[in-house]
N, C-alpha and C positions, 0 to 999 in steps of 0.2 A: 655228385650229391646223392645222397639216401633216399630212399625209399619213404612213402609216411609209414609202410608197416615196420621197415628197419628203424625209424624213428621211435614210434609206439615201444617198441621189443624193449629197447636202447632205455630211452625212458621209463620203461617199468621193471626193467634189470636194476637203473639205478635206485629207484624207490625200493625194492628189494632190499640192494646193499644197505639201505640209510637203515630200516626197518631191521635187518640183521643184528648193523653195529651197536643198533640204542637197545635191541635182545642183550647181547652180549657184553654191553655196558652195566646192566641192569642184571645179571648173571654176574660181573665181577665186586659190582657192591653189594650184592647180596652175599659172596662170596669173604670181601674186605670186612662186610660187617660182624659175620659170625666168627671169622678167623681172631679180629680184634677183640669177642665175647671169649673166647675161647680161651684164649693165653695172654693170660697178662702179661707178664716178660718177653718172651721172645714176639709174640704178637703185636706188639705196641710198635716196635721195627718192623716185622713182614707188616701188619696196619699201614704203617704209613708208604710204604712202598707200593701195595697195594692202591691205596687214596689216590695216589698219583699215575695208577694205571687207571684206574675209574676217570682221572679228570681226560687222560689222553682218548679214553673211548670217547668220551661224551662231546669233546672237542672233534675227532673223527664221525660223529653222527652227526654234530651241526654242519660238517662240511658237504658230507654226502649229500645230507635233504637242501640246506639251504644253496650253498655255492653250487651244486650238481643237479638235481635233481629236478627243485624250483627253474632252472634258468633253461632245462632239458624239456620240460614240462612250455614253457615260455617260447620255443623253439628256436631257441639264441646258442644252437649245438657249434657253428660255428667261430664266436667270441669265446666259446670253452673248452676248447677240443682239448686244445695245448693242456691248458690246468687239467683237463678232467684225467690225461696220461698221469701227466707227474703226480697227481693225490693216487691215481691206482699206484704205478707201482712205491710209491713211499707208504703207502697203507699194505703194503705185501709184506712188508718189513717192522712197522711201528703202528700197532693200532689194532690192525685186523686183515688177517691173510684172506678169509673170504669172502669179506664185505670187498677186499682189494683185489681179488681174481673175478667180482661179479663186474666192478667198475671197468678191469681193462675187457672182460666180453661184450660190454655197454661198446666200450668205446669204438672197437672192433665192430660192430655191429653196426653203429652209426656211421664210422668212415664206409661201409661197403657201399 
């Protein structure tokens, strides 16, 4: 079992990442909104390609703070080990590589 400071760390790694994601969600629609200002033709497609990358960060920030974070915070580390691996690395891949390389040092950090 963990340490309460590897706890603590783990726990505020993952607030980190959640705090990252909703950056970087918030950097992609601000991104989708001027792209869509910008070019009406060809923008209206990258737009809405865009919109659906906004909704995937925003879905990746709820997971982080609410399903991770909150339940980390709660100190229910071991009812979430398992999810908290698999959202890191599928968030390395779809979503966000840094929010998903802070998650598996979380996790790592907490199994020590």
């Amino acid at each position: 079992m963990a340490s309460k400071d590897s706890m603590r760390t783990a726990t505020t790694l993952t607030h980190v990442a959640a705090l990252l994601q909703i950056i970087f969600t918030i950097i992609g629609f601000i991104g989708v909104l001027g792209l869509s200002i910008a070019a009406a033709g060809p923008g209206i497609f990258l737009g809405t390609v865009g919109f659906f990358g906004v909704l995937i960060g925003a879905f990746w920030s709820w997971v982080d703070y609410e399903v991770i974070y909150e339940r980390m915070k709660e100190g229910k580390f071991s009812k979430i080990s398992d999810k908290m691996l698999i959202v890191g690395i599928i968030q390395l891949f779809i979503g966000g590589t840094i929010p998903g390389v802070i998650i598996l040092v979380a996790w790592f950090v907490a199994r020590s």
